[in-house]
DOZAPA-500194 format. One record per residue (C-alpha): residue in three letters; residue number from 1; x, z, y. Coordinates in steps of 0.02 Angstrom, whole numbers, plus 50000, padded with zeros to 5 digits. Layout:
N
+-----+-----+-------+-------+-------+
|   r |   k |     x |     z |     y |
+-----+-----+-------+-------+-------+
| ALA | NUM |     X |     Z |     Y |
...
+-----+-----+-------+-------+-------+
***
This chain:
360
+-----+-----+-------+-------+-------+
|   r |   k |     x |     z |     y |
+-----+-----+-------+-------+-------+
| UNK |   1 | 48783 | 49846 | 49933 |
| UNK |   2 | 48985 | 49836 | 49920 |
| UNK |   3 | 49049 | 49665 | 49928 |
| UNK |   4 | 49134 | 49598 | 49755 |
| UNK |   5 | 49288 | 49605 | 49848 |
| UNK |   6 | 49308 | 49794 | 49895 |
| UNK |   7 | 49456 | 49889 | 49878 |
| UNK |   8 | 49441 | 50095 | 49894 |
| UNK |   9 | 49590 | 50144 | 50006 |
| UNK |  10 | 49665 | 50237 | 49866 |
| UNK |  11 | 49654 | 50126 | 49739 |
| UNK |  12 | 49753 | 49990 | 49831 |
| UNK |  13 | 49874 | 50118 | 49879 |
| UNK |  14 | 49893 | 50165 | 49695 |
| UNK |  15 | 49926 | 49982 | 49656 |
| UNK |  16 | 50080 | 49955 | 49798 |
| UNK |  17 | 50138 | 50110 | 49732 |
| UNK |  18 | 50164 | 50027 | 49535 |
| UNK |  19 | 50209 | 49863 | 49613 |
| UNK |  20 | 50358 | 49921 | 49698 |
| UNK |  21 | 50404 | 50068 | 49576 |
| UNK |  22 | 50398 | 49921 | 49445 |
| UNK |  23 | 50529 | 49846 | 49517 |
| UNK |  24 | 50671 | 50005 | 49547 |
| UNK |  25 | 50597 | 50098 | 49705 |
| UNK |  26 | 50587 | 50271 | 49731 |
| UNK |  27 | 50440 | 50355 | 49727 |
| UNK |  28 | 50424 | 50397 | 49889 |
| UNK |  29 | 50509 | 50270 | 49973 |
| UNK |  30 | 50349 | 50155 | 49861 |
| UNK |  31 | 50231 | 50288 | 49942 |
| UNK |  32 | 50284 | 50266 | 50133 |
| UNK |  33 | 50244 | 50079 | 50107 |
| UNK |  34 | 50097 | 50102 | 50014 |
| UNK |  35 | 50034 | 50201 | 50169 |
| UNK |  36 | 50120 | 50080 | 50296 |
| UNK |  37 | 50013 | 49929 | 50207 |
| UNK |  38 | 49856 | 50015 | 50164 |
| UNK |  39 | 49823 | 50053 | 50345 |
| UNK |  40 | 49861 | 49894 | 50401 |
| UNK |  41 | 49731 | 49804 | 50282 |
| UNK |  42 | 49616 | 49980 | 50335 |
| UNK |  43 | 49653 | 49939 | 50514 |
| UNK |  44 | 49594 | 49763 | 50507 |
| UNK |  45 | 49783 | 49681 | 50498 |
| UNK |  46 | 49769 | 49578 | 50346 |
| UNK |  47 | 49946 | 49491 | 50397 |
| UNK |  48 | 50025 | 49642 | 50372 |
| UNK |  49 | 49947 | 49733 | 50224 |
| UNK |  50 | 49935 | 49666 | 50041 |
| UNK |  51 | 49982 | 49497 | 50121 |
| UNK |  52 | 50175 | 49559 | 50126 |
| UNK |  53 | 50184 | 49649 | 49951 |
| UNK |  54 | 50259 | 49506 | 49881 |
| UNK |  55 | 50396 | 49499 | 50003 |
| UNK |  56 | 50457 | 49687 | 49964 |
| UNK |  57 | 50435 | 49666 | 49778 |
| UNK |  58 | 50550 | 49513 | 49801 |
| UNK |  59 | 50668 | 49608 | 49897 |
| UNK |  60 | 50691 | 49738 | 49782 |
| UNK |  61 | 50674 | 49620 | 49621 |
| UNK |  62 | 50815 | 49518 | 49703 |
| UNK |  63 | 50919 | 49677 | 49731 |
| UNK |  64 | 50961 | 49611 | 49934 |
| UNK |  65 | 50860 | 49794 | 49999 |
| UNK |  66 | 50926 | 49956 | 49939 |
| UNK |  67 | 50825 | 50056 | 49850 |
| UNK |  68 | 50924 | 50211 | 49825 |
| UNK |  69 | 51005 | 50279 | 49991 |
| UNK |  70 | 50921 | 50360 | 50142 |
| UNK |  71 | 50936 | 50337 | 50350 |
| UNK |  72 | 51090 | 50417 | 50428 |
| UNK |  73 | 51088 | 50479 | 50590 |
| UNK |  74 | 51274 | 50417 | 50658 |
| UNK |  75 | 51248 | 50463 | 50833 |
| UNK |  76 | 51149 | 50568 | 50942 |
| UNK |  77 | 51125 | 50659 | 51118 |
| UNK |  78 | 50994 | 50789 | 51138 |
| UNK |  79 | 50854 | 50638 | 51185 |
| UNK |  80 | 50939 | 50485 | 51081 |
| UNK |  81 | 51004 | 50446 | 50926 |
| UNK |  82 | 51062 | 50298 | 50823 |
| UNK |  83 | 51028 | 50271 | 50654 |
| UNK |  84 | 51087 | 50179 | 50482 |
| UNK |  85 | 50947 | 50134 | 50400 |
| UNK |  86 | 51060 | 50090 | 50226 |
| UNK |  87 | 50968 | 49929 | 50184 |
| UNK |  88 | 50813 | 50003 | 50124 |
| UNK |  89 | 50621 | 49962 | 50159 |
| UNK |  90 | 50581 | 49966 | 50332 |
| UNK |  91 | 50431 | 50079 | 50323 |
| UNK |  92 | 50562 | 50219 | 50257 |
| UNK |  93 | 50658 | 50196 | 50409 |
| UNK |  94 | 50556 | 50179 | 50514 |
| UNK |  95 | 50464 | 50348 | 50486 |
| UNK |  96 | 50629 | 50440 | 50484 |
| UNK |  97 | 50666 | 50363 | 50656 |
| UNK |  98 | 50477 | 50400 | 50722 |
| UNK |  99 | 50495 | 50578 | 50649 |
| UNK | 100 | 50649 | 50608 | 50724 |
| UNK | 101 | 50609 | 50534 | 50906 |
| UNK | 102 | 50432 | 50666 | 50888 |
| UNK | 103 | 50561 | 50794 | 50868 |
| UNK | 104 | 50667 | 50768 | 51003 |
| UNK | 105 | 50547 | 50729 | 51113 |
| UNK | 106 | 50443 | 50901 | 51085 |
| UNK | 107 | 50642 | 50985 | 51118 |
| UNK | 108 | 50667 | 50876 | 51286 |
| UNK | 109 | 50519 | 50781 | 51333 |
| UNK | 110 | 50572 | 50600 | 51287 |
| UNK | 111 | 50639 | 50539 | 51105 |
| UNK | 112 | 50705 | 50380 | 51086 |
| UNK | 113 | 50798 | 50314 | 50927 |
| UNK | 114 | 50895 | 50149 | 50894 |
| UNK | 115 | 50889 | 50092 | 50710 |
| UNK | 116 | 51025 | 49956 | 50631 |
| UNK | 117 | 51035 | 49895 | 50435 |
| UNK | 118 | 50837 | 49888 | 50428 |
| UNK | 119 | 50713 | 49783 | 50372 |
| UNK | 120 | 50514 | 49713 | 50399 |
| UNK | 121 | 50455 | 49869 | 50417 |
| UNK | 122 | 50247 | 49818 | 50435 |
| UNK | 123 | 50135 | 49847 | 50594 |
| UNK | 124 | 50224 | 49926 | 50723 |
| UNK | 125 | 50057 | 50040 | 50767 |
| UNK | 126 | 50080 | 50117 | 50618 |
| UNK | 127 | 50232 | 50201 | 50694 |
| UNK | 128 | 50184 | 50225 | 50892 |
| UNK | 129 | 50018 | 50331 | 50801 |
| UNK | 130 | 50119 | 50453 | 50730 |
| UNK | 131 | 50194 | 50519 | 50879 |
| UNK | 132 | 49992 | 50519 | 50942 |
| UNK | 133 | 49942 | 50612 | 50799 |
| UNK | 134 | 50053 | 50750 | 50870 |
| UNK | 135 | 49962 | 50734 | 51049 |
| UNK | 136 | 50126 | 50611 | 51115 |
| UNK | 137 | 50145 | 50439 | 51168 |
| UNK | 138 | 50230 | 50336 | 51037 |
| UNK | 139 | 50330 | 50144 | 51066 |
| UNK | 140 | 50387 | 50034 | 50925 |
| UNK | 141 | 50476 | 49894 | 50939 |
| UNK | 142 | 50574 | 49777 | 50818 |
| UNK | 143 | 50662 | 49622 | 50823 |
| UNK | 144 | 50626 | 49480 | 50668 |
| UNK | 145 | 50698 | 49322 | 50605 |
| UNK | 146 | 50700 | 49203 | 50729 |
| UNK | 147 | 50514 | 49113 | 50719 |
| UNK | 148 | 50484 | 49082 | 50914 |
| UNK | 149 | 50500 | 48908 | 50987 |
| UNK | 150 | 50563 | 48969 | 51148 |
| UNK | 151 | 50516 | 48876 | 51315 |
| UNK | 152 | 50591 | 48704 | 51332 |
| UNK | 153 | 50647 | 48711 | 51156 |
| UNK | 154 | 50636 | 48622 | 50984 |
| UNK | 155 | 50727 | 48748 | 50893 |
| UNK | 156 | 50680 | 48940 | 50851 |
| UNK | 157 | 50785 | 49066 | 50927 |
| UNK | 158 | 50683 | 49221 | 50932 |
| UNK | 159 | 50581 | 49321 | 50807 |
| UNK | 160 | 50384 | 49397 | 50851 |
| UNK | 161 | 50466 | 49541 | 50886 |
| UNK | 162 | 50304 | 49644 | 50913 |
| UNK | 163 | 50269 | 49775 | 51036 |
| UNK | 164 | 50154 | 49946 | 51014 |
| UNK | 165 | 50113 | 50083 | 51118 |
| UNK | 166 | 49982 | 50232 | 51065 |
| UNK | 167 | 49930 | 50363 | 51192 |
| UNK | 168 | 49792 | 50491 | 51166 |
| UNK | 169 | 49633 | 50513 | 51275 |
| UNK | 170 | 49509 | 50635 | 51235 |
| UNK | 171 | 49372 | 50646 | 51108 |
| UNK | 172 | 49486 | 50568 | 50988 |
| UNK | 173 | 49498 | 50407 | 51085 |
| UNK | 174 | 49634 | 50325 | 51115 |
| UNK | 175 | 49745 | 50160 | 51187 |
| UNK | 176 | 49821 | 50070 | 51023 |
| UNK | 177 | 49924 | 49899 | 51090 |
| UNK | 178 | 50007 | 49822 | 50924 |
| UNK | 179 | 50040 | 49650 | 50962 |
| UNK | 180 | 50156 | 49532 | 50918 |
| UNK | 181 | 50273 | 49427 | 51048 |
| UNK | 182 | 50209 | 49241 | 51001 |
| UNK | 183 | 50045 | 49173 | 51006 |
| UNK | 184 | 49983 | 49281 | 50829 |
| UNK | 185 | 50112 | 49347 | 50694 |
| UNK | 186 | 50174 | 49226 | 50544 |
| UNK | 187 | 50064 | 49316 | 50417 |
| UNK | 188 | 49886 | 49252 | 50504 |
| UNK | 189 | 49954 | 49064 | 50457 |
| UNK | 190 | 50025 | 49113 | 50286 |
| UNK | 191 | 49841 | 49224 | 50268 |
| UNK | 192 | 49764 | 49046 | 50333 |
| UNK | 193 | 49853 | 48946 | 50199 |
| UNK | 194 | 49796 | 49056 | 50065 |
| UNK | 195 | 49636 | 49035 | 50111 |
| UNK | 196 | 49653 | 48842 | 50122 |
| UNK | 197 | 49618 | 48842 | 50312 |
| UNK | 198 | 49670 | 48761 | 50460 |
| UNK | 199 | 49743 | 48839 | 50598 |
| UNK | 200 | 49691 | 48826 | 50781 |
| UNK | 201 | 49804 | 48713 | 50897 |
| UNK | 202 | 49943 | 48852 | 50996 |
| UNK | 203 | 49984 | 48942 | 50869 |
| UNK | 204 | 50114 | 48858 | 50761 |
| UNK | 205 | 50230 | 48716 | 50808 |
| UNK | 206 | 50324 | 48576 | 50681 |
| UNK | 207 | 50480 | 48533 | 50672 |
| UNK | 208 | 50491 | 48442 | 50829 |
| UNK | 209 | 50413 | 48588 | 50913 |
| UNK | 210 | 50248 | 48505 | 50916 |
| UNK | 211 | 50099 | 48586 | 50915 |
| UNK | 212 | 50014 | 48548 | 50718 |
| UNK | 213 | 49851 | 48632 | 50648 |
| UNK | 214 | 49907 | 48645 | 50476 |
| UNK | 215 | 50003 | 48781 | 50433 |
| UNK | 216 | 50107 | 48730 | 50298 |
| UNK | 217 | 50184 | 48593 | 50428 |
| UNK | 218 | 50220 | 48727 | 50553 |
| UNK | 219 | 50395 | 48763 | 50554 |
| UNK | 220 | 50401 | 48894 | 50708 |
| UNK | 221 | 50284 | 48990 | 50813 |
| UNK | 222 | 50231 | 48959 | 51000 |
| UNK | 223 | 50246 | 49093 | 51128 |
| UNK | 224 | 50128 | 49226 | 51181 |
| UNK | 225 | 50049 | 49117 | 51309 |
| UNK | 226 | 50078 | 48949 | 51198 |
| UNK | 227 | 50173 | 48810 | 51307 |
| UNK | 228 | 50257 | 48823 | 51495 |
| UNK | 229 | 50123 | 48781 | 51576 |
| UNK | 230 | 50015 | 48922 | 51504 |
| UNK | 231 | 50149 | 49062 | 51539 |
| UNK | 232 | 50216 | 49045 | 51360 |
| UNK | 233 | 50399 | 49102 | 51467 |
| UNK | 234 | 50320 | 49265 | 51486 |
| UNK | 235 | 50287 | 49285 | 51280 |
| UNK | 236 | 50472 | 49197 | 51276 |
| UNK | 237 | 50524 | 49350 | 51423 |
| UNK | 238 | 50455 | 49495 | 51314 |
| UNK | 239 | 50538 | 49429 | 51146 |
| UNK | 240 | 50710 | 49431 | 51234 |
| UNK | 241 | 50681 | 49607 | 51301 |
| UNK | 242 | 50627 | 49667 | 51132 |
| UNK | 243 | 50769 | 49596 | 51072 |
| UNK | 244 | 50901 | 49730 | 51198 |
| UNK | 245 | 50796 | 49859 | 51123 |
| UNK | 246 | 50826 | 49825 | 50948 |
| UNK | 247 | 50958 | 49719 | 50889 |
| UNK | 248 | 51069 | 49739 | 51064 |
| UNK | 249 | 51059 | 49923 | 51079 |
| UNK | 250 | 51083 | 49968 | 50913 |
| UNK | 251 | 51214 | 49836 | 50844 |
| UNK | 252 | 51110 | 49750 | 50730 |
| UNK | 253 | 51084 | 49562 | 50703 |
| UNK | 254 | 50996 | 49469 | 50848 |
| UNK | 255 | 50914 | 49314 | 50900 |
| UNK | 256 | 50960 | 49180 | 50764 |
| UNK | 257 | 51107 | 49280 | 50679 |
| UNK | 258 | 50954 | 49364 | 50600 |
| UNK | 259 | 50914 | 49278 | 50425 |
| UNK | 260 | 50793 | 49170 | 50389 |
| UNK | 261 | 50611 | 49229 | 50344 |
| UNK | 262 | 50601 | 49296 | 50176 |
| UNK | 263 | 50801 | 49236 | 50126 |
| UNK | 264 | 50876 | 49355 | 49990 |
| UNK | 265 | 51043 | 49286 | 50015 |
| UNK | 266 | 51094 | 49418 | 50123 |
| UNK | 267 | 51037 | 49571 | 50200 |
| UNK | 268 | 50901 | 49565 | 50352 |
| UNK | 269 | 50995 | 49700 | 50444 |
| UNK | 270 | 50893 | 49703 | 50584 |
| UNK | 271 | 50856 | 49815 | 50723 |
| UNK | 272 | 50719 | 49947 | 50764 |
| UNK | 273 | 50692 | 50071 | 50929 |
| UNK | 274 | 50564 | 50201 | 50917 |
| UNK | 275 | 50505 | 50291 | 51079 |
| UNK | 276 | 50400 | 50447 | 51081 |
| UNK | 277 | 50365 | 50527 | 51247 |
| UNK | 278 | 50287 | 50706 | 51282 |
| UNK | 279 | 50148 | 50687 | 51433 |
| UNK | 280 | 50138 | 50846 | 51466 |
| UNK | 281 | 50321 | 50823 | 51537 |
| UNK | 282 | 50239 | 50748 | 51678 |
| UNK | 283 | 50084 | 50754 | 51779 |
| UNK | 284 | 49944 | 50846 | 51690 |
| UNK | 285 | 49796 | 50790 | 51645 |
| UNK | 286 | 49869 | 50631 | 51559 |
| UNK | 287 | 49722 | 50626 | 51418 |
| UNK | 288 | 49581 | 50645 | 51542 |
| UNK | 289 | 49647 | 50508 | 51665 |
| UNK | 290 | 49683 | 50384 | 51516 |
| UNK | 291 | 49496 | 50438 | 51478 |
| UNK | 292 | 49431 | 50392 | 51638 |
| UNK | 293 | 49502 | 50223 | 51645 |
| UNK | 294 | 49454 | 50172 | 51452 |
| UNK | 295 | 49273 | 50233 | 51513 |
| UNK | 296 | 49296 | 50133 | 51673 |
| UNK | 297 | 49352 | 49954 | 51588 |
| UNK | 298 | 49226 | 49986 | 51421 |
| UNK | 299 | 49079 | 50011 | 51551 |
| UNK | 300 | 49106 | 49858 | 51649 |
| UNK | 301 | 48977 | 49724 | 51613 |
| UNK | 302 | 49048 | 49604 | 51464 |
| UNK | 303 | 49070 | 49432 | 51510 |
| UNK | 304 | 48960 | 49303 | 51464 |
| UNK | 305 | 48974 | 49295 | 51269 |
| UNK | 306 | 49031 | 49439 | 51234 |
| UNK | 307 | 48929 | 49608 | 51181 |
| UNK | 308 | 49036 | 49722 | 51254 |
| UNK | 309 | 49210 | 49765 | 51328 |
| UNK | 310 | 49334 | 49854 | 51206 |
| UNK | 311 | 49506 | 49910 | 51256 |
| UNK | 312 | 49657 | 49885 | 51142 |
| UNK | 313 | 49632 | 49977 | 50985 |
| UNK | 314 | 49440 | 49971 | 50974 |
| UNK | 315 | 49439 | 49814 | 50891 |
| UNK | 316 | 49526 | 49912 | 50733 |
| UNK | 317 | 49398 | 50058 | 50773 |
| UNK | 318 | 49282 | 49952 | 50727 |
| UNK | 319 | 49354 | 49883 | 50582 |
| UNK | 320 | 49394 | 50032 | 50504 |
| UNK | 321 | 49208 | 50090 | 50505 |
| UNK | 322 | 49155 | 49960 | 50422 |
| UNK | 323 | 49281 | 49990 | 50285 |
| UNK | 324 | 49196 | 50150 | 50285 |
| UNK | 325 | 49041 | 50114 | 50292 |
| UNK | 326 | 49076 | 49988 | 50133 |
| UNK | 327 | 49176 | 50109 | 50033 |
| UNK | 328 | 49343 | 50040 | 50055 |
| UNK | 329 | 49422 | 49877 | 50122 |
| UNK | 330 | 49349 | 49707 | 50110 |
| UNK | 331 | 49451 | 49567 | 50043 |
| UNK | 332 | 49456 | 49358 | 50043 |
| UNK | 333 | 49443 | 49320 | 49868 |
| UNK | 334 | 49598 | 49235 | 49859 |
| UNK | 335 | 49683 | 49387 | 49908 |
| UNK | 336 | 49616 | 49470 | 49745 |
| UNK | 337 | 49689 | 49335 | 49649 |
| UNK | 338 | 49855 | 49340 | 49724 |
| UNK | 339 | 49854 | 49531 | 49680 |
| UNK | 340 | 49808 | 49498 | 49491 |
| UNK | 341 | 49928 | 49376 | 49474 |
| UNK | 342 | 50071 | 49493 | 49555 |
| UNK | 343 | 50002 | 49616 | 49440 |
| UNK | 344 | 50026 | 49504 | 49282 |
| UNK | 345 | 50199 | 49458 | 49332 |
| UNK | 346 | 50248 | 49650 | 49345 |
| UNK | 347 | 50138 | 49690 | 49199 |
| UNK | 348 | 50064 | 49826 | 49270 |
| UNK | 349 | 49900 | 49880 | 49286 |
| UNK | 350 | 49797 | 49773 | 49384 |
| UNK | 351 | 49717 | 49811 | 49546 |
| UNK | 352 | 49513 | 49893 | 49512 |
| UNK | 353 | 49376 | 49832 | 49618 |
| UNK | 354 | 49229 | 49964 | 49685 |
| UNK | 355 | 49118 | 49974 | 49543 |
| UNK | 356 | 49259 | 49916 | 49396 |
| UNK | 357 | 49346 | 50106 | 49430 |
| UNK | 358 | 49191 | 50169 | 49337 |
| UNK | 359 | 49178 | 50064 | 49188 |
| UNK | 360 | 49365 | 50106 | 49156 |
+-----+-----+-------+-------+-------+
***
């Protein structure tokens, strides 16, 4: 039986849709984040789903994102291009930049396309599987406002400037890396505060860069890898490089010129770079060696505690069964709260549980 606490996919979709048109978006610049968020909660991201619909209704409500232009492509080469992404919602931008790197790559067997004047624009999956729904290897990358407490620091410098990377195997499987640069992304401690839980010890830091479990004392977030001693300079390493992608490359904001997390004092402007990449430029038989080595690691024995091995992007697999299996996607019942209350604020209509789209 489906939990109190189900969402169908379409139904929350329908409800990001009214939140943001409720407060001056376009239609379809409301639907691409719809989408963006829905398959985050689908895919098992909670952090970056109906957790961050505040944060864009705030945005627009406060007026500091655009809601009326489109990208601009200001610069371009036959492989590359640069783009203005205007101020509006990341998620737009970001799927104008994916789209376009899919099309250049398909013309010259590698796309990649710098974005400036952007903002949060969600799980960076969401973007690297688009290029993999057209049979291509997709990278996202984008720099945020500086979160990290970098190696032998107190102070943040650095955002979680995530990494992804989708590339197709056969049978529909496939390699799905979405990860962020730090220990876990800012929206598992805000989820964890909603929820009135602690947090474990590595993944936020105080103000004195200490490590707390509490997350409305943490004040930064440690390193993939947590302190020095545990490789947290290699998490520090990757959140620099991310950062030459993004806000280097394309002339956006970088490091701690990047606002501060969820200010509407001035524009985020930050940076984006979107890499698609067409296989069959290369050697073939790309799908059936990526194949081989996913059944390879998954049929290794698990070690002890585990059921099974998985391989990036099986974890969501798995997720996004049971979402099917259940009708739609499970939520903390907080989570429904905060949504009812968001909806009372907009006065629109509130979000419909499975079972309560029937009696209406």
């Amino acid at each position: 039986m489906a939990s109190r606490t189900v969402i169908a996919l379409e139904e929350m979709h329908r409800f990001v849709v009214r939140a943001m048109e409720a407060v001056g978006t376009k239609r379809e610049h409301a639907t691409a984040l719809a989408d963006l968020l829905v398959a985050a909660d689908y895919r098992g991201h909670f952090s970056h789903g109906l957790n961050r619909l505040d944060m864009y209704v705030n945005d627009m409500k406060m007026g500091i994102c655009n809601c009326q232009k489109e990208p601009e492509v200001v610069k371009e080469t036959a492989a590359t291009a640069l783009v203005e992404g205007n101020n509006i919602l990341g998620p737009v931008v970001g799927k104008f930049c994916t789209d376009l790197a899919i099309k250049k790559a398909k013309e010259s067997g590698v796309g990649w396309v710098s974005a400036r004047g952007s903002n949060h624009f969600g799980i960076a999956g969401w973007y690297a599987m688009r290029a993999m729904e057209h049979g291509m290897m997709g990278l996202a990358f984008t720099n945020t406002s500086p979160l990290m407490v970098p190696t032998r620091a107190t102070k943040v410098a650095l955002g979680t400037n995530p990494i992804a990377c989708a590339a197709p195997a056969n049978d529909g499987e496939s390699f799905v890396l979405d990860m962020a640069t730090t220990a876990v992304a800012l929206g598992k401690l805000e989820l964890n505060e909603r929820r009135g839980m602690d947090i474990p010890l590595g993944w936020g830091c105080d103000e004195k860069g200490k490590a707390t479990t509490n997350p409305s004392q943490a004040k930064g977030l440690m390193p993939l890898g947590g302190s020095e001693e545990c490789s947290g300079y290699k998490g520090y390493g990757l959140a620099m490089m991310v950062e030459i992608f993004c806000g280097i490359m394309s002339g956006a904001n970088f490091g701690p010129n990047i606002r501060n997390w969820k200010s509407t004092d001035t524009e985020a402007n930050l940076g984006q770079c979107f890499i698609v990449v067409d296989t069959s430029a290369f050697a073939p038989g790309f799908s059936d060696r990526l194949s081989e080595l996913s059944t390879s690691l998954k049929g290794m024995e698990p070690s002890e505690g585990q059921n099974k091995v998985l391989i990036p992007g099986d974890p969501e697999k798995l997720h996004m069964e049971k979402c099917d299996k259940l009708g739609g996607i499970e939520y903390h019942p907080n989570q429904i709260s905060f949504a009812s209350d968001l909806a009372k604020k907009l006065n629109i209509e509130p979000v419909k549980l499975i079972g309560e789209e029937k009696k209406s």
